[in-house]
N, C-alpha and C positions, 0 to 999 in steps of 0.2 A: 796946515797944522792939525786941523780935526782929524786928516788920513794918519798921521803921523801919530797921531792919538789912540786911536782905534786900530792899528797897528800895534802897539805898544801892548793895550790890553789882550789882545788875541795873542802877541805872542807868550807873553805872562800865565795866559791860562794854559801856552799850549806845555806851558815849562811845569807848570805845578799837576799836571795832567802826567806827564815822562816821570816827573817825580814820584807822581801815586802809582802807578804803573812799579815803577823802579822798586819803591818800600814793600810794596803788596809782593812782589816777586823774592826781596830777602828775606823777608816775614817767613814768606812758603820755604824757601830752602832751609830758613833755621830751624823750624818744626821739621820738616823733612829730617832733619839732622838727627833731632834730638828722637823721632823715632825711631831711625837704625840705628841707634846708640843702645835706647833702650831694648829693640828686638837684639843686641850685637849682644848684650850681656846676659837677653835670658837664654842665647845659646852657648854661650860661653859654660855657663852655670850646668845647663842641662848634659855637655859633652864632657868636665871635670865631673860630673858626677855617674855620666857609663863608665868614662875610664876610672875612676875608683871600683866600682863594681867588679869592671874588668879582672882589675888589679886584685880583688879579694880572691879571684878564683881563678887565679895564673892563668887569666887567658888574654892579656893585651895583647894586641897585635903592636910592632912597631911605627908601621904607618898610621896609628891612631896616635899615639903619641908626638909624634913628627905633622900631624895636622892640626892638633892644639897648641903646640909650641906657636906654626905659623898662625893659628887666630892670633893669640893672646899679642904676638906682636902685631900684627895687621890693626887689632884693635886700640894696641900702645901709639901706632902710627896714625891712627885715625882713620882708618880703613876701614867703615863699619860694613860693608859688604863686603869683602872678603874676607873680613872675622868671622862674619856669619854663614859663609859658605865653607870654610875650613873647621868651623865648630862643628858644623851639619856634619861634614866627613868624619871627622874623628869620631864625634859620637854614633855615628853606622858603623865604622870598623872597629870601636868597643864593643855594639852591641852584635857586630859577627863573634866576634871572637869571640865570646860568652855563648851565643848559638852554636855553635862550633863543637861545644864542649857537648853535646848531645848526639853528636854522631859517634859512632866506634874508630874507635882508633883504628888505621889503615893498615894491612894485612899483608904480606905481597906470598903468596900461595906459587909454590913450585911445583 
């Protein structure tokens, strides 16, 4: 009875041990969560607002546009890494497109 005893408690701790293990790991993925959520939206914010710039000075590009449409649903989906990776794009190809407008317009010389 005593083995059967001391079995009991061993395996009891070995369960509230899997448990702590277990909590501590959801714990991390939900913080994990909630900071690509928060980096998802400060890209979000920052790629809406090259493509508005863009947009002041007729220089978006299409494929900027077409790369914030995919964040904002990625992010709608819960997809906070690829929100953030398709925010990053669109907001480079607003901010070419705006660079853009500093070179001369192209020439073709006969």
């Amino acid at each position: 009875m005593r083995v059967f005893h001391c079995f009991t408690i061993t395996l009891k701790a070995m369960l509230w041990a899997v448990l702590a293990i277990t909590g501590t790991a959801l714990a991390s993925q939900a913080l994990e969560q909630r900071s690509l959520r928060a980096e998802a939206v400060k890209s979000l914010k920052a790629a809406s607002l090259a493509i508005e710039a863009a947009e002041r000075r007729n220089a978006l590009w299409i494929p900027a546009r077409e790369a914030a449409n995919n964040a904002r649903a990625a992010f709608e989906r819960g997809d906070y890494e690829l929100a953030i990776s398709q925010a990053r794009t669109a907001r480079r190809f607003a901010e070419l497109g705006i660079r853009q407008l500093d070179f001369p317009p192209y020439r073709h010389f006969e």
